[in-house]
N, CA, C and O atoms as a Tinker XYZ file with bonds, in Angstrom:
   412  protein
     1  N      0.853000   -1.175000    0.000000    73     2
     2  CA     0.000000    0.000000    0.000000    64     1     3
     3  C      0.898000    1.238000    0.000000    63     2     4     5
     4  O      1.747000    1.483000    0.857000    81     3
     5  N      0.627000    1.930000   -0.987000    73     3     6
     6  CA     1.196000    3.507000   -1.175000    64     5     7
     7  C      1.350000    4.599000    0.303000    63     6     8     9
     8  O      0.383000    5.361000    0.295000    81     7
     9  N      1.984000    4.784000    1.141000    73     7    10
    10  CA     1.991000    5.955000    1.687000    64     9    11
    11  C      1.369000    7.403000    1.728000    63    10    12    13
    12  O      1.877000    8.350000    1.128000    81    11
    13  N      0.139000    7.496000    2.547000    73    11    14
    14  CA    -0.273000    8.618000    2.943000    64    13    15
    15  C      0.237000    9.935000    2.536000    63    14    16    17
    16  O     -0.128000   10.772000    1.711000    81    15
    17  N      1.108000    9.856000    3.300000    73    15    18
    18  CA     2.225000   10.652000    3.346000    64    17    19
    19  C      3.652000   10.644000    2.500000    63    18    20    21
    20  O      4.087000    9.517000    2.266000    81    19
    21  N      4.419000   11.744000    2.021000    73    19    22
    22  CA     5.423000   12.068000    1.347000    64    21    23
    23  C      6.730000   11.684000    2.125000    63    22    24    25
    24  O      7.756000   11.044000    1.891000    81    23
    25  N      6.168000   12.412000    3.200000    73    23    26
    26  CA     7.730000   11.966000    4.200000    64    25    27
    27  C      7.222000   12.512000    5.348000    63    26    28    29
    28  O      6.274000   13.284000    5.200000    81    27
    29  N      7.649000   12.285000    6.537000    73    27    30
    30  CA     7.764000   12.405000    7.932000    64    29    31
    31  C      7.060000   13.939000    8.047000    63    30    32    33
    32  O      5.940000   14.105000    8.531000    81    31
    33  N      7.944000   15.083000    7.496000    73    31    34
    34  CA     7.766000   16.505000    7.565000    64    33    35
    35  C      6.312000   16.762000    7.297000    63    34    36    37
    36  O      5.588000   17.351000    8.101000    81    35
    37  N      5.799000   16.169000    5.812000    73    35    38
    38  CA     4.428000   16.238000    6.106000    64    37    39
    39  C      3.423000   15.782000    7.079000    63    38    40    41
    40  O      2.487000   16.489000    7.456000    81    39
    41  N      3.678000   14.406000    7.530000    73    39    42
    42  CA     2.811000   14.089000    8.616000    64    41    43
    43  C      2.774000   15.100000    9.480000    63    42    44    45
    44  O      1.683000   15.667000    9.550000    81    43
    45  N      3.829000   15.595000   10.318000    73    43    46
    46  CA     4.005000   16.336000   11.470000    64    45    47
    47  C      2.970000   17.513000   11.042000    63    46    48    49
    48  O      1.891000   17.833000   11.540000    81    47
    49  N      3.649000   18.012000   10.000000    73    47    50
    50  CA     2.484000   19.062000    9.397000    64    49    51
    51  C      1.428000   19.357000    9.720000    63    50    52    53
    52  O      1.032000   20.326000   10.369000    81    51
    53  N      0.467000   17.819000    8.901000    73    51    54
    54  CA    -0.759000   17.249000    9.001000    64    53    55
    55  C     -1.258000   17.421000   10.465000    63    54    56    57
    56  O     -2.168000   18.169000   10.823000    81    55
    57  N     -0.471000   16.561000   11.290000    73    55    58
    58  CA    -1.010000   16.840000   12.819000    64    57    59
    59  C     -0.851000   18.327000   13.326000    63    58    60    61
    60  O     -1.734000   18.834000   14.018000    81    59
    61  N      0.216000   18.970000   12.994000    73    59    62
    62  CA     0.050000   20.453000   13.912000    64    61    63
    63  C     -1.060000   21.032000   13.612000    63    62    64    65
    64  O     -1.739000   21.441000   14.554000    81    63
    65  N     -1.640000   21.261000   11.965000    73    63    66
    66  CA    -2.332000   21.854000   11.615000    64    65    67
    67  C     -4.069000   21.093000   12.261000    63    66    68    69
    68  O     -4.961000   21.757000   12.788000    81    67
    69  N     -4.092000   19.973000   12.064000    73    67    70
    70  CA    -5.130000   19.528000   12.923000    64    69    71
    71  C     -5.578000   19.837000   14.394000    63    70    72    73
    72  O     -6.734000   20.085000   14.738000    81    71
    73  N     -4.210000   19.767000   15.401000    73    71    74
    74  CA    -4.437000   20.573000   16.875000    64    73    75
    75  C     -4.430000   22.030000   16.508000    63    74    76    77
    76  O     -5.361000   22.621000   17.056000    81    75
    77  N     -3.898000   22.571000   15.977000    73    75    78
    78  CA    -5.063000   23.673000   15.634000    64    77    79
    79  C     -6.312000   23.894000   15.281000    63    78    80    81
    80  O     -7.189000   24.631000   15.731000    81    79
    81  N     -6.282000   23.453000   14.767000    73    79    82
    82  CA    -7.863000   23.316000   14.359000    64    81    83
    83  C     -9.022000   22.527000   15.219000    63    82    84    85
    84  O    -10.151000   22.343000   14.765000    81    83
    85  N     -8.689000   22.179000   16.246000    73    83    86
    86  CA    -9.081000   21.403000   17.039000    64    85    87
    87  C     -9.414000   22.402000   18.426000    63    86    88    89
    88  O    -10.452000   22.434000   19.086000    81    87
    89  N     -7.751000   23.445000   18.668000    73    87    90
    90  CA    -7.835000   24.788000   19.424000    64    89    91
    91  C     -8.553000   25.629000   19.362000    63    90    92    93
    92  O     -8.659000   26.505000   20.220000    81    91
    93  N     -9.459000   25.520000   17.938000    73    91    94
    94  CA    -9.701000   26.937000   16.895000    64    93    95
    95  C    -11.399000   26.569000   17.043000    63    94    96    97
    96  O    -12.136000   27.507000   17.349000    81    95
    97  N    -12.000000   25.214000   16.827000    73    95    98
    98  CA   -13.054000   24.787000   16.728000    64    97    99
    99  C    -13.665000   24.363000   18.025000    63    98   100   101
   100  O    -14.682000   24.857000   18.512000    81    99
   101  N    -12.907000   23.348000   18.562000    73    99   102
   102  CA   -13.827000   22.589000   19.291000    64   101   103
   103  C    -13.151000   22.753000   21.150000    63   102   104   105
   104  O    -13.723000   22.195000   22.086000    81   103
   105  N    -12.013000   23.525000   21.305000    73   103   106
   106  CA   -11.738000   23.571000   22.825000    64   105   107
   107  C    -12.664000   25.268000   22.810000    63   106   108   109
   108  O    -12.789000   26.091000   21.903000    81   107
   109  N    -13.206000   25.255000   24.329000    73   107   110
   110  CA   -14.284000   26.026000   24.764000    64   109   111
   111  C    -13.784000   26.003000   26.744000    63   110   112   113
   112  O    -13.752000   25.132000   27.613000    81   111
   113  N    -13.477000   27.489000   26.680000    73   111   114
   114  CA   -13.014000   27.522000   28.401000    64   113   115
   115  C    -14.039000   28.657000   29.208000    63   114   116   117
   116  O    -14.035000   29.849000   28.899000    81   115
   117  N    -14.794000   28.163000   30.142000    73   115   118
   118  CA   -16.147000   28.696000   30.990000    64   117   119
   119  C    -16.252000   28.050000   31.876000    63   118   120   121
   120  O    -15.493000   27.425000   32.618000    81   119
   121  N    -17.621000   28.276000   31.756000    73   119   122
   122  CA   -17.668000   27.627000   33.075000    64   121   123
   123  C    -19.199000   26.551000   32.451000    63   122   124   125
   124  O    -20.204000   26.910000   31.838000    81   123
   125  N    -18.827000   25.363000   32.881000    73   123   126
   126  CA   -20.254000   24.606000   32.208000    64   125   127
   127  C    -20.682000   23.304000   33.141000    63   126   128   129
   128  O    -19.996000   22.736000   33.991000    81   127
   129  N    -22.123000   22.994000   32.683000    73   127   130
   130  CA   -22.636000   21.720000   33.758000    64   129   131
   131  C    -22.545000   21.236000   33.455000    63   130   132   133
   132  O    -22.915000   21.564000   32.328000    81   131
   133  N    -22.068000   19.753000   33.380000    73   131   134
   134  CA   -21.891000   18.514000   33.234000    64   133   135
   135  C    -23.265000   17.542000   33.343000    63   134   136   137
   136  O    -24.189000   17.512000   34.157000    81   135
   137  N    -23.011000   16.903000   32.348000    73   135   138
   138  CA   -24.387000   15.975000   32.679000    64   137   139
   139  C    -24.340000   14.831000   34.425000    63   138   140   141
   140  O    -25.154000   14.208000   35.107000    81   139
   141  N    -23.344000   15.033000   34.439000    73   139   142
   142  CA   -23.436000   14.340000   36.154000    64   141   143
   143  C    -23.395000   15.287000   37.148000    63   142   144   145
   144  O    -22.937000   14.992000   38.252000    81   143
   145  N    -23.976000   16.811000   36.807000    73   143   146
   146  CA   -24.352000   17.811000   37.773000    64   145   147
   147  C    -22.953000   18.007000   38.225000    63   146   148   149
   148  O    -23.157000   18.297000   39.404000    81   147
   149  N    -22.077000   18.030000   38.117000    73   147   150
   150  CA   -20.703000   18.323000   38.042000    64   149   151
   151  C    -20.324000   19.648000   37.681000    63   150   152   153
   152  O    -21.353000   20.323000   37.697000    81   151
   153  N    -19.414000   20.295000   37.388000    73   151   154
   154  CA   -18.851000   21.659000   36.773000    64   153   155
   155  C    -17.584000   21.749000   36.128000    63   154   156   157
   156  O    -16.584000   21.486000   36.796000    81   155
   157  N    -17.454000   22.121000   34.781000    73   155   158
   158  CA   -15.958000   22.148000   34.629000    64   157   159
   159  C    -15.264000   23.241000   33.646000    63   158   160   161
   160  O    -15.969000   23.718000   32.757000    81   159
   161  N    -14.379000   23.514000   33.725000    73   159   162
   162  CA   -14.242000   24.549000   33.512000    64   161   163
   163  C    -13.712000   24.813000   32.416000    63   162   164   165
   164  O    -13.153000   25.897000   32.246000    81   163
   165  N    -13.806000   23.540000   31.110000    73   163   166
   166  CA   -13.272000   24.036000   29.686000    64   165   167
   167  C    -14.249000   22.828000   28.927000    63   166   168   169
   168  O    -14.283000   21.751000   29.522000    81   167
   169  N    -14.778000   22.904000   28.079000    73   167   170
   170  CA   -15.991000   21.653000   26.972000    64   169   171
   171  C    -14.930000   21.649000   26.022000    63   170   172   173
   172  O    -14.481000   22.656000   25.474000    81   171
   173  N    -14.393000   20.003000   25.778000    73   171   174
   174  CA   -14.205000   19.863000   24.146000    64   173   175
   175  C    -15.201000   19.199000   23.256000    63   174   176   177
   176  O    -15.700000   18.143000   23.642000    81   175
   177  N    -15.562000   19.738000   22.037000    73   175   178
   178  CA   -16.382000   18.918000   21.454000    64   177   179
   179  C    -15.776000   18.865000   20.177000    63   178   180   181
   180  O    -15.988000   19.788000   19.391000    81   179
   181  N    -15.009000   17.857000   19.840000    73   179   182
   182  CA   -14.348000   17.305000   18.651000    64   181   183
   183  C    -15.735000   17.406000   17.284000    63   182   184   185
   184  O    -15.528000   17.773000   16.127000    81   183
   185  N    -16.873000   17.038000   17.766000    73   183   186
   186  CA   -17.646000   17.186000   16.423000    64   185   187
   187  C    -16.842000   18.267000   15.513000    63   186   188   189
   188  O    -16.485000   18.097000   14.348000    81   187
   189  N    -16.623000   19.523000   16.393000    73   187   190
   190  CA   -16.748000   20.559000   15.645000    64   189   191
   191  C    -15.883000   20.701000   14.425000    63   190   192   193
   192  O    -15.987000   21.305000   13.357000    81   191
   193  N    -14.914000   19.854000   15.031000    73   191   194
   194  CA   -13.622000   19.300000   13.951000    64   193   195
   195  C    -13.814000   18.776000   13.133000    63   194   196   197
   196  O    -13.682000   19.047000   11.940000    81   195
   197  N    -14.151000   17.954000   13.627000    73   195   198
   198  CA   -14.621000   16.570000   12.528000    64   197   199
   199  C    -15.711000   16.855000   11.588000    63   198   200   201
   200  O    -15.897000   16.017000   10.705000    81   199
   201  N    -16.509000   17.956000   11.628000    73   199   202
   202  CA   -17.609000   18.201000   10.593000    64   201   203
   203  C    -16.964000   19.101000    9.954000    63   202   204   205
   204  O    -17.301000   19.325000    8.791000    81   203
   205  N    -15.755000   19.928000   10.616000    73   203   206
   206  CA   -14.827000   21.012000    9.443000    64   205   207
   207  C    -14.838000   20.341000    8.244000    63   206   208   209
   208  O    -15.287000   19.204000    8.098000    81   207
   209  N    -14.331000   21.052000    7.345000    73   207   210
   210  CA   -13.926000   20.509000    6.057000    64   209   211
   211  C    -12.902000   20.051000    5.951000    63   210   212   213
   212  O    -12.774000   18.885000    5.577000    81   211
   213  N    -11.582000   21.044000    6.330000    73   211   214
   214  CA   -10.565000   20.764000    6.337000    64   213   215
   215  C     -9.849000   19.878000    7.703000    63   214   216   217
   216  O     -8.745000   19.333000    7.715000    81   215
   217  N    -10.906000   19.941000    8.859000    73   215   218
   218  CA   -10.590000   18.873000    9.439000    64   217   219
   219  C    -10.923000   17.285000    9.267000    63   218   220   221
   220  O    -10.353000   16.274000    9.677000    81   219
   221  N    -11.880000   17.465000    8.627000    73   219   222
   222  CA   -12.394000   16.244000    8.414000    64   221   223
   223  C    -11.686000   15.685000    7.694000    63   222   224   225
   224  O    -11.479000   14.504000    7.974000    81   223
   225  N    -10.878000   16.363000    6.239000    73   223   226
   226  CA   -10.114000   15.337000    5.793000    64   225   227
   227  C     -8.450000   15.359000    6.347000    63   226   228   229
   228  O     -7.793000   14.349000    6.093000    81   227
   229  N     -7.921000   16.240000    6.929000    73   227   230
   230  CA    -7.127000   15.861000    7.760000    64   229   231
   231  C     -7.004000   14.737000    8.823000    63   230   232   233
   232  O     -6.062000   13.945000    8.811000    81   231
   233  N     -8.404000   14.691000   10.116000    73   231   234
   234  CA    -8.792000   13.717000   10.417000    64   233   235
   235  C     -8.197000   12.261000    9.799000    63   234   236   237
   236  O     -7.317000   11.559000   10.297000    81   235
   237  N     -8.932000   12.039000    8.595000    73   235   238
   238  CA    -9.611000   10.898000    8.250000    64   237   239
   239  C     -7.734000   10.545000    7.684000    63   238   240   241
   240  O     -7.133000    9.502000    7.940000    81   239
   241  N     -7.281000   11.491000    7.062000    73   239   242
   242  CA    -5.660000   11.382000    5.990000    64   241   243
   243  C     -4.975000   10.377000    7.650000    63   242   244   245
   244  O     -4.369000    9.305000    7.666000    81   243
   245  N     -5.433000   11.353000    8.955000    73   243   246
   246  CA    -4.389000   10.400000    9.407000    64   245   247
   247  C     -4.828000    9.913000   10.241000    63   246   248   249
   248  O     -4.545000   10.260000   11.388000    81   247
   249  N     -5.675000    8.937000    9.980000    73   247   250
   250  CA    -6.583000    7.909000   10.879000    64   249   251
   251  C     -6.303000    6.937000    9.945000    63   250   252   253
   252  O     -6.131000    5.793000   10.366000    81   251
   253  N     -6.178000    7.269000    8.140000    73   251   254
   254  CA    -6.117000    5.809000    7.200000    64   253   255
   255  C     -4.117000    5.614000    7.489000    63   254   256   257
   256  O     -3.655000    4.499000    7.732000    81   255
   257  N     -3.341000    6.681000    7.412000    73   255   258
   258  CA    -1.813000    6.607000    7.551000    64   257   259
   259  C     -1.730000    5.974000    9.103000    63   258   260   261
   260  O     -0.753000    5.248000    9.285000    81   259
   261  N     -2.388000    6.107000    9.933000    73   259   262
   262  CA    -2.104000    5.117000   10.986000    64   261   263
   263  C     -2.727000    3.595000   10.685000    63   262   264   265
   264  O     -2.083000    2.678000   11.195000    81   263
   265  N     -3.768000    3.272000   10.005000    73   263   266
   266  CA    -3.900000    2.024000   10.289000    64   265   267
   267  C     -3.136000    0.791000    8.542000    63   266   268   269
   268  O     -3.361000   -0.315000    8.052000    81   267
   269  N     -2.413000    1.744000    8.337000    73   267   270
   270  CA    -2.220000    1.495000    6.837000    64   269   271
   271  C     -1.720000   -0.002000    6.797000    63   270   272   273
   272  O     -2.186000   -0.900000    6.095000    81   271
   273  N     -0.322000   -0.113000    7.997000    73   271   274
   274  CA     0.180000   -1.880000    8.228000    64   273   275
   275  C     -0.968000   -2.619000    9.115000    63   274   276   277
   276  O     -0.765000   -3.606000    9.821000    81   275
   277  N     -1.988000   -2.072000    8.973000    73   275   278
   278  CA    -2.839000   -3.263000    9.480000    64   277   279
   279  C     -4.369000   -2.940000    9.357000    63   278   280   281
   280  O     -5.282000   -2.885000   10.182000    81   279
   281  N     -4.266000   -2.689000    7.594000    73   279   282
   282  CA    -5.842000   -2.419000    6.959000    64   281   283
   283  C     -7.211000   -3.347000    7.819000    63   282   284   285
   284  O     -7.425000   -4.550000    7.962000    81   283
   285  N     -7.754000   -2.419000    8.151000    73   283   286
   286  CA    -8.923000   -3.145000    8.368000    64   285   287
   287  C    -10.196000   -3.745000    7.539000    63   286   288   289
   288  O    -10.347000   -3.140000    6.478000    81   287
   289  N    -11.164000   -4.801000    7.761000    73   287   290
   290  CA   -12.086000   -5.026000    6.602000    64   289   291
   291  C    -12.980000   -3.380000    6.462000    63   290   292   293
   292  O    -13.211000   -2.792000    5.405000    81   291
   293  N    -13.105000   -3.228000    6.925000    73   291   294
   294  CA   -14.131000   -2.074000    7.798000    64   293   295
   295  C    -13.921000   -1.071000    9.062000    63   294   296   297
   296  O    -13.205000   -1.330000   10.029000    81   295
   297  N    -14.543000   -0.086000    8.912000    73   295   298
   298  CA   -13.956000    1.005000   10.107000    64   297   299
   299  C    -15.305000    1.646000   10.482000    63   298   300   301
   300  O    -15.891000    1.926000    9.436000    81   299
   301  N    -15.947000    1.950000   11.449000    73   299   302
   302  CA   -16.442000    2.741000   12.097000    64   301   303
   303  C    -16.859000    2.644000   13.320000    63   302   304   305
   304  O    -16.296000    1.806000   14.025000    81   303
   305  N    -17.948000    3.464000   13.904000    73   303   306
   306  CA   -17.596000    3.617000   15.020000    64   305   307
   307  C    -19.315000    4.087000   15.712000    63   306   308   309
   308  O    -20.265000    4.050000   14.931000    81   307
   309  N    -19.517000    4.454000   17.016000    73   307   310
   310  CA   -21.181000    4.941000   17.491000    64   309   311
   311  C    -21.570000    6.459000   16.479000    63   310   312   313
   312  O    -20.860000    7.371000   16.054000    81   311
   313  N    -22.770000    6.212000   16.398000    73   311   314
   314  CA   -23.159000    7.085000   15.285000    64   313   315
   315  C    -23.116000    8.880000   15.996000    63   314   316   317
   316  O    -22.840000    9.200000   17.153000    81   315
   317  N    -23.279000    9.272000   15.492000    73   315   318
   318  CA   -23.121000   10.812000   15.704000    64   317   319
   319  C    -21.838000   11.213000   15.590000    63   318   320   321
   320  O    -21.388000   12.048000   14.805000    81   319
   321  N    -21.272000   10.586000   16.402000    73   319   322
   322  CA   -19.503000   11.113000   16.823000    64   321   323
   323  C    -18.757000   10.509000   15.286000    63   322   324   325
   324  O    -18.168000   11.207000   14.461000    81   323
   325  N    -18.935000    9.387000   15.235000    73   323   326
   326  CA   -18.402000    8.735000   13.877000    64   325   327
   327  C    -18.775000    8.860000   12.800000    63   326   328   329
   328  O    -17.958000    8.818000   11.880000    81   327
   329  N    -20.181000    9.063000   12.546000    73   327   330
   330  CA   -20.114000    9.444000   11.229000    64   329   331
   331  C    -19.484000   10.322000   10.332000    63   330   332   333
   332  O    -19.121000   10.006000    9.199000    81   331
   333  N    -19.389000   11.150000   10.719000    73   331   334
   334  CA   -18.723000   12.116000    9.843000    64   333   335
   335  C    -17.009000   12.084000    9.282000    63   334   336   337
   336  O    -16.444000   12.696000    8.375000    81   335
   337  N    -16.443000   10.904000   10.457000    73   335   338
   338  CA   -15.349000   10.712000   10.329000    64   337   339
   339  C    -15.316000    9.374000    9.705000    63   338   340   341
   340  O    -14.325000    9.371000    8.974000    81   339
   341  N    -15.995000    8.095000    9.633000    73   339   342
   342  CA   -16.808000    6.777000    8.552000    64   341   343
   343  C    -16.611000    7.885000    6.889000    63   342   344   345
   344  O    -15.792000    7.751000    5.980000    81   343
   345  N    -17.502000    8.705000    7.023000    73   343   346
   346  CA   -17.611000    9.101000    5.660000    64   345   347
   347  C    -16.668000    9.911000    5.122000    63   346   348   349
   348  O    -16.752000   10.505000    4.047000    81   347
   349  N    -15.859000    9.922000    5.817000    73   347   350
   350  CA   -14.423000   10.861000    4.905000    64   349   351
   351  C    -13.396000   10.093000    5.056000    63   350   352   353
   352  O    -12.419000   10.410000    4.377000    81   351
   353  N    -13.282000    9.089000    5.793000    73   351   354
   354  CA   -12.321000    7.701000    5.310000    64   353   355
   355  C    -12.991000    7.293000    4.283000    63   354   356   357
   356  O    -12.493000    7.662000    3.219000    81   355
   357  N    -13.901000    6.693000    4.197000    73   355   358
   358  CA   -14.625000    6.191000    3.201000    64   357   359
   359  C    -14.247000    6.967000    1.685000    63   358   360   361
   360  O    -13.780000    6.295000    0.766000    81   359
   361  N    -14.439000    8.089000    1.573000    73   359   362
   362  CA   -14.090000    8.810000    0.348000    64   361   363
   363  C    -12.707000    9.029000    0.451000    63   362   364   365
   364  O    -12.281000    8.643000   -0.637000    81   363
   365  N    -11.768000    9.416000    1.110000    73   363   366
   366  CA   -10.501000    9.348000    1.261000    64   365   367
   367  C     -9.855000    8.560000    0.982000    63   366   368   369
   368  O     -8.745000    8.997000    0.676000    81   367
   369  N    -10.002000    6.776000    0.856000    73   367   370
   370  CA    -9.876000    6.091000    0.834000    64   369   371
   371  C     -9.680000    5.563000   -0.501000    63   370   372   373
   372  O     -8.591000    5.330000   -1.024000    81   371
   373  N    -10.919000    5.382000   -1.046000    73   371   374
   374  CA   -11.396000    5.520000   -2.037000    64   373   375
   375  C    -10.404000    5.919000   -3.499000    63   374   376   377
   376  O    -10.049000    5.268000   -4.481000    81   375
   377  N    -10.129000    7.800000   -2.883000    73   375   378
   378  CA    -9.424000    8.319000   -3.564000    64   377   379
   379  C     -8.212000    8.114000   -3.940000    63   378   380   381
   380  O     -7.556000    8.440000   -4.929000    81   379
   381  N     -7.953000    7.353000   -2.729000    73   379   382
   382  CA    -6.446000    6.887000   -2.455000    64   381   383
   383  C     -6.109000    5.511000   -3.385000    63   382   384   385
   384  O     -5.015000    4.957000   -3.280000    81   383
   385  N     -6.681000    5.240000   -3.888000    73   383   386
   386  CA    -6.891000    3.558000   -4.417000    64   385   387
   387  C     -7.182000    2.542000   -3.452000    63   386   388   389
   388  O     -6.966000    1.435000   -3.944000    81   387
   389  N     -7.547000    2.490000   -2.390000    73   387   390
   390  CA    -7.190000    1.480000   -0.943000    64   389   391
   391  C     -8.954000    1.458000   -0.787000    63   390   392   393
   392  O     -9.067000    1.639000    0.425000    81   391
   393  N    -10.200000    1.352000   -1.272000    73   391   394
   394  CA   -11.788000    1.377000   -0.573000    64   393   395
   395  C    -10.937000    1.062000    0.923000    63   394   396   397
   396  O     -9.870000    0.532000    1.232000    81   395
   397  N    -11.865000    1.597000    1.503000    73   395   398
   398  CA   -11.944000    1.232000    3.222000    64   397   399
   399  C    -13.873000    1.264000    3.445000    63   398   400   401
   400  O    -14.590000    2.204000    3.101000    81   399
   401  N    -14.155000    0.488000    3.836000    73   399   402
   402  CA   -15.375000    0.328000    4.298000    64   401   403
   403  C    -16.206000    0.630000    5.381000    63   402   404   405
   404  O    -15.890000    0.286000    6.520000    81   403
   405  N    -17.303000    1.280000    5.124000    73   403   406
   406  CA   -17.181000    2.341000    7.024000    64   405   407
   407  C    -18.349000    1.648000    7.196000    63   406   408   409
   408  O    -18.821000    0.927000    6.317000    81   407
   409  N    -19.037000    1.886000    8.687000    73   407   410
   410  CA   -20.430000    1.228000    9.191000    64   409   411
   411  C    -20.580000    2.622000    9.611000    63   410   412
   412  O    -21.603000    2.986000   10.192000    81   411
């Protein structure tokens, strides 16, 4: 299987630019309730990433470059949180010559 990635420099890339975007979207610092009546004082909600555009296929570029020595039949995951990240492996994949199969 072909490499994701060009070389090392890009991966790193790939990931900085993702925790950014991750800083940029989905970290949130307040004050908030917890569903166990709890309190805390920063919400991450990765959706927000993962429905980006450009996170989403960042995401997905290095979710398929990590599992590349050990392709799976299929990939996904509980619905809401995963879908969006199922369907851009899925096309990513795809693109790549490699189908990956999402649930």
């Amino acid at each position: 299987m072909k490499p994701f990635f060009p070389n090392e420099t890009e991966r790193r890339g790939a990931r900085a630019r993702l925790r950014e975007l991750v800083r940029e979207n989905s970290v949130r610092f307040g004050r908030f309730q917890l569903a166990s009546g709890g309190e805390s004082h920063y919400y991450l909600d990765l959706r927000r990433t993962t429905t980006h555009p450009e996170g989403a296929y960042l995401t997905s570029l290095l979710l398929l470059d990590r599992l590349r020595d050990a392709w799976p039949d299929a990939a996904g995951g509980p619905s809401l949180g995963a879908d969006p990240i199922a369907g851009a492996l899925a096309a990513l994949s795809h693109l790549h010559g490699e189908p990956l199969r999402t649930f």
